[in-house]
C-alpha positions as CSV (number, residue, x, y, z in Angstrom):
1,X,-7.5,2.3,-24.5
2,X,-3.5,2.8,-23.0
3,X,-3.5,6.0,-20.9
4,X,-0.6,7.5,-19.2
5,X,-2.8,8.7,-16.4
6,X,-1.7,7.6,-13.0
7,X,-2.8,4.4,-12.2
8,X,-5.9,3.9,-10.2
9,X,-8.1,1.0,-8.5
10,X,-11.3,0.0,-9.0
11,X,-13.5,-0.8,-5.6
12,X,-15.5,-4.1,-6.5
13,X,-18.1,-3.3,-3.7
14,X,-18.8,0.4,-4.2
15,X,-16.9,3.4,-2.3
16,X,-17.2,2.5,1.4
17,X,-15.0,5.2,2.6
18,X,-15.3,8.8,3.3
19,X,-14.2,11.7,1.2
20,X,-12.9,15.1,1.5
21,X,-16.6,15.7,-0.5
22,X,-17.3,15.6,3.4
23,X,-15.5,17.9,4.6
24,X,-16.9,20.7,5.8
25,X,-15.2,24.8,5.2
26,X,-14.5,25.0,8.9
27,X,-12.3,21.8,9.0
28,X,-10.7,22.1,6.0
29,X,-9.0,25.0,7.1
30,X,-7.5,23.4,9.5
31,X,-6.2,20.6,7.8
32,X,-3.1,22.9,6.4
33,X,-0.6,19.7,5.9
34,X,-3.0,18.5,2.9
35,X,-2.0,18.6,-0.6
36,X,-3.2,17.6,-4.3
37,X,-1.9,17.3,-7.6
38,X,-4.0,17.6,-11.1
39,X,-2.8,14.2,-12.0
40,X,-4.7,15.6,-15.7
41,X,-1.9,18.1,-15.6
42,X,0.8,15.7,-15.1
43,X,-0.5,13.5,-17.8
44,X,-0.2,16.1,-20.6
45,X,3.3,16.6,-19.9
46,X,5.7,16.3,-22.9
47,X,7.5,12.6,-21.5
48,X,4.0,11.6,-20.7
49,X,2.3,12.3,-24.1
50,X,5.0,10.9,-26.2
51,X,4.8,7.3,-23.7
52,X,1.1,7.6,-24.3
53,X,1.9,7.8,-28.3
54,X,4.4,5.0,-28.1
55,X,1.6,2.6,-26.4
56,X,-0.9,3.9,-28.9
57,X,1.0,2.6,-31.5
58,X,2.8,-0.6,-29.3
59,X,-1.3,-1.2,-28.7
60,X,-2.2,-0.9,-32.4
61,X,0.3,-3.1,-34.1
62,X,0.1,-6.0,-31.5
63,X,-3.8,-5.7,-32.2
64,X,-3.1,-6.1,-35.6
65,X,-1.0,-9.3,-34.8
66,X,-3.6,-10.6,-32.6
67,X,-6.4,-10.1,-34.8
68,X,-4.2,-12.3,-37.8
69,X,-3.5,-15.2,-35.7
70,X,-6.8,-15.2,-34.1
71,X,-8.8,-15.9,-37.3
72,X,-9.1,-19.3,-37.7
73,X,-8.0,-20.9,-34.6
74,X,-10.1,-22.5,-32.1
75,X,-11.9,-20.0,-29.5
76,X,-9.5,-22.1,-26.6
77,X,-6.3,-21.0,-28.9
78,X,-8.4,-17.1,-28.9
79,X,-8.4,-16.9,-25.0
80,X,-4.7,-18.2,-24.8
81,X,-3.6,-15.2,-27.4
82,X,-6.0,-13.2,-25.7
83,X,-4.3,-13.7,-22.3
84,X,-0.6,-13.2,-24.3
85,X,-1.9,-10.2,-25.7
86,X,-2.8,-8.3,-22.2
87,X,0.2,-9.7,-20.8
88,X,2.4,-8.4,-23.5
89,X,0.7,-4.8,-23.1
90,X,0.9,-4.9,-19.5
91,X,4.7,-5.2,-19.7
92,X,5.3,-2.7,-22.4
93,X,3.5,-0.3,-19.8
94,X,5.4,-1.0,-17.3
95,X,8.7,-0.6,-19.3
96,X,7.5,2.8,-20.8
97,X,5.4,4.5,-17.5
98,X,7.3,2.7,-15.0
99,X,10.6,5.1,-15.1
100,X,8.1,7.8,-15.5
101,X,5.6,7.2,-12.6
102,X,9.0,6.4,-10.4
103,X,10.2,10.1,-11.7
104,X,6.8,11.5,-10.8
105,X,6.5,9.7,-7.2
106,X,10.0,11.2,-6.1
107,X,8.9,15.1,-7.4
108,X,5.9,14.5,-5.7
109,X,7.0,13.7,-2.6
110,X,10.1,16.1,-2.9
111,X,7.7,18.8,-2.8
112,X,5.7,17.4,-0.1
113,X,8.4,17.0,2.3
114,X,9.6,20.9,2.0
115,X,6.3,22.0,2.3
116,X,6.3,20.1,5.6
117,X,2.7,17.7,4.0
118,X,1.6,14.8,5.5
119,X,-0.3,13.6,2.8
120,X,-0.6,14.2,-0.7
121,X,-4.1,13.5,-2.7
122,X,-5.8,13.7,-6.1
123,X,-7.1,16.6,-6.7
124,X,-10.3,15.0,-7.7
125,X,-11.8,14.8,-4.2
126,X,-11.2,17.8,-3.1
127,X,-13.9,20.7,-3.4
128,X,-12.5,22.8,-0.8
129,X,-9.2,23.7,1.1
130,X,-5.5,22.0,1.1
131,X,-2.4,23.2,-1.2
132,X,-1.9,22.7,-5.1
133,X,1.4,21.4,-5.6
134,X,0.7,20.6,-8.7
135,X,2.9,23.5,-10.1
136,X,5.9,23.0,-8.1
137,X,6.0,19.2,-9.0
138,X,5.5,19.7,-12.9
139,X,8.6,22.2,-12.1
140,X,10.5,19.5,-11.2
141,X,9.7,16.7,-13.7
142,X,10.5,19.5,-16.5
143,X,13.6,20.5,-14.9
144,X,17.2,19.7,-15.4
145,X,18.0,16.6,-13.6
146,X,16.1,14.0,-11.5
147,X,14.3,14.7,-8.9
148,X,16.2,14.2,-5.1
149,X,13.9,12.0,-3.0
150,X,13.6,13.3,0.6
151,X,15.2,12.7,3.2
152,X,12.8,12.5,5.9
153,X,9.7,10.7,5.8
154,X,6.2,11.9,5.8
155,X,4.9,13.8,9.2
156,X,2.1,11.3,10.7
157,X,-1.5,12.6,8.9
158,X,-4.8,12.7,10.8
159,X,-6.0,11.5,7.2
160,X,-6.3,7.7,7.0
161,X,-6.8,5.8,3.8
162,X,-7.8,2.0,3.2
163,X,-6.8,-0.5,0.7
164,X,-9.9,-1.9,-1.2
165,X,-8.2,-4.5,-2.6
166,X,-7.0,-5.7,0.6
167,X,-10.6,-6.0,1.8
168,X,-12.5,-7.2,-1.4
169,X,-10.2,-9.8,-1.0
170,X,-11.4,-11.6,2.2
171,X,-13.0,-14.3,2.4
172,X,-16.3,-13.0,3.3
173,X,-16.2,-10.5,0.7
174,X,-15.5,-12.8,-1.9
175,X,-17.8,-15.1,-1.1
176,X,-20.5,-12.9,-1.1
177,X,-19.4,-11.1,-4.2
178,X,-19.0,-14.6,-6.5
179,X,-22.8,-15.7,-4.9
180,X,-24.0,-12.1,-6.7
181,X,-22.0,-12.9,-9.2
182,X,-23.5,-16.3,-9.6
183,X,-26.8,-14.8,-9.3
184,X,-26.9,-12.2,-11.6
185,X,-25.3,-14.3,-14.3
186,X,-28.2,-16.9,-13.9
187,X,-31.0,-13.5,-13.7
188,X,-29.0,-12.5,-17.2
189,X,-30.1,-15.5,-19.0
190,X,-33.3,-16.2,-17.6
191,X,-34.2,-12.4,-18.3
192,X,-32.5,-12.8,-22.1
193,X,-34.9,-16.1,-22.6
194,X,-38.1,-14.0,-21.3
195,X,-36.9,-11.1,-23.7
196,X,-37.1,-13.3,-26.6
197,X,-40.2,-14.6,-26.0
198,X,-41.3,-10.9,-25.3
199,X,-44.4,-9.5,-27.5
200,X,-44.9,-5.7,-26.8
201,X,-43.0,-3.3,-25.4
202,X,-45.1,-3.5,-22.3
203,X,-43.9,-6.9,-21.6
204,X,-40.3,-6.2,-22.2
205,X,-40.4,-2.8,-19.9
206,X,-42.1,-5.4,-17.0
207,X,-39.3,-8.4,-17.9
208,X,-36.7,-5.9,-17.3
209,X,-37.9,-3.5,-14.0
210,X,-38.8,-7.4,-12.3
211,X,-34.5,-7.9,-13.6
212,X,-33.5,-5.2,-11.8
213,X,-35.7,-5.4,-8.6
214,X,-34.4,-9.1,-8.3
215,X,-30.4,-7.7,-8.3
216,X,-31.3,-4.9,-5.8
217,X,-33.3,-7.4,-3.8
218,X,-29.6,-9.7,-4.0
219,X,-27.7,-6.9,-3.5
220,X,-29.1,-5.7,-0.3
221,X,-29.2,-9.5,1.0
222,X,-25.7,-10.1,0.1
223,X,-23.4,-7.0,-0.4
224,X,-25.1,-4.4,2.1
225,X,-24.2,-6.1,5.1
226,X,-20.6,-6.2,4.5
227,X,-20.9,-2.4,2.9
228,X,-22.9,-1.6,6.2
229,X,-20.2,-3.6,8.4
230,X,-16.9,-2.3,6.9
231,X,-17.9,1.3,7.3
232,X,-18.2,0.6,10.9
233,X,-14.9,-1.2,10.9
234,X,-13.6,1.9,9.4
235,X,-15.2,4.7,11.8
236,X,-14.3,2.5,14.8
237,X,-10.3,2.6,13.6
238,X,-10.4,6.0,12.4
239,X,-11.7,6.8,15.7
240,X,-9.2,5.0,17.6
241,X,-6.5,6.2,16.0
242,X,-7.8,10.0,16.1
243,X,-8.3,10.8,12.1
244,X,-10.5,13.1,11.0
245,X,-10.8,11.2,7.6
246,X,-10.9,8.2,5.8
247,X,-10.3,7.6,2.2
248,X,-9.1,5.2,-0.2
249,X,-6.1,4.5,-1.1
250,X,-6.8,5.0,-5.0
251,X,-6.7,8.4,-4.1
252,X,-3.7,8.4,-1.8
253,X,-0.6,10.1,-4.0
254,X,2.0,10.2,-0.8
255,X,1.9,10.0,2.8
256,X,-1.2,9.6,5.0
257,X,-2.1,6.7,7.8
258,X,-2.8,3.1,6.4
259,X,-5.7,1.7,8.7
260,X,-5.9,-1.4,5.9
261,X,-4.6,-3.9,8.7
262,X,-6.6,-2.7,11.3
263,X,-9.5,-2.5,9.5
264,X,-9.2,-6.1,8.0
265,X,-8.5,-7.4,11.1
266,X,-12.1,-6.2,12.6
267,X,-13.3,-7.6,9.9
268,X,-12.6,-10.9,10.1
């Protein structure tokens, strides 16, 4: 499904940093250079809702297409229109959000920089405390005009964030995540063979708990270790560098303290 939602990243390993769900009342009130936006809000704006349409339909026709010249052809020639197809949808995306998600970047971070922010985050994470800009930014995007980008840059932030990405794609990390891969796709079809073979429901309950003790026996083995070591990369740098908090950058909108290089860097 094409949303016009901002876009965010998926962590292959699991969350490893910490959130404002942290936070505690006392501490948040002291953290008065935070602010969020309702990305939600920003989504169901006019501009927004009418790209959202336009890829809707974009999305639907080029379906259509694909479906046609897929029947028939070879499953090699499939993947190829396949691959065509998400590349053609990826680009129509960019053409239709990217002006918009430029428009929405510069509001944003007009807003923070006169409210004197360091860092601007999604409001999803936060329970308690910081400012709701999402008002004065929606303001802007439905005014007259462009929005001005700021002049100054973002005040430094006690709140650090981390690039996932950046990490998941080390070495170490990807080894261990392609050997769980491996593993679980050899458990999938080993577990699919005793299914079949299966005669009562008793047999299929004890074929599948065994399936899933022998992932979270892999898991532990393989992906805990770097989980367990890459939080304490993490604390160590957030601590040297004197931030209060950690999160990632998925839910970083503007501003904040990129640790991703230090943090890598321990890593490896």
């Amino acid at each position: 499904m094409i949303t016009t939602r901002f876009p965010l990243r998926f962590i292959a390993l699991g969350a490893v940093a910490v959130s404002l769900l942290a936070v505690p009342a006392a501490l948040a009130d002291d953290l008065t250079d935070i602010g969020y936006v309702d990305q939600s809000q920003l989504s169901s704006l006019p501009a927004f809702v009418a790209a959202d349409r336009q890829l809707q339909t974009y999305g639907t026709n080029l379906q259509r297409d694909y479906i046609g010249r897929a029947r028939g052809a070879s499953q090699a020639q499939q993947q190829q229109l396949a691959q065509q197809f998400q590349a053609q949808i990826a680009d129509k995306q960019r053409e239709v959000l990217g002006p918009l998600f430029h428009k929405a970047q510069v509001a944003i971070a007009s807003v923070a920089s006169s409210k004197n922010l360091s860092i601007v985050i999604d409001k999803r994470i936060i329970i308690y405390g910081g400012q709701d800009i999402t008002g004065s930014v929606r303001d802007l995007l439905t005014g007259i005009g462009d929005p001005v980008p700021p002049v100054n840059t973002p005040p430094p932030s006690t709140i650090g964030y981390v690039d996932q990405a950046q990490i998941d794609a080390l070495p170490a990390v990807r080894s261990a995540a392609d050997d769980f891969g491996k593993f679980k796709a050899d458990e999938d079809r080993q577990t699919a063979a005793k299914l079949r073979g299966a005669k009562t429901d008793s047999d299929r309950n004890a074929i599948l708990k065994d399936y899933q003790t022998q992932l979270q026996t892999k898991q532990t083995a393989t992906i805990k270790p770097l989980l367990d070591k890459t939080k304490n990369a993490m604390a160590d740098v957030a601590h040297k560098r004197n931030l209060v908090l950690v999160v990632d950058r998925s839910n970083v909108i503007y501003g904040g303290t990129d640790i991703t290089a230090d943090v890598t860097a321990e890593l490896k």
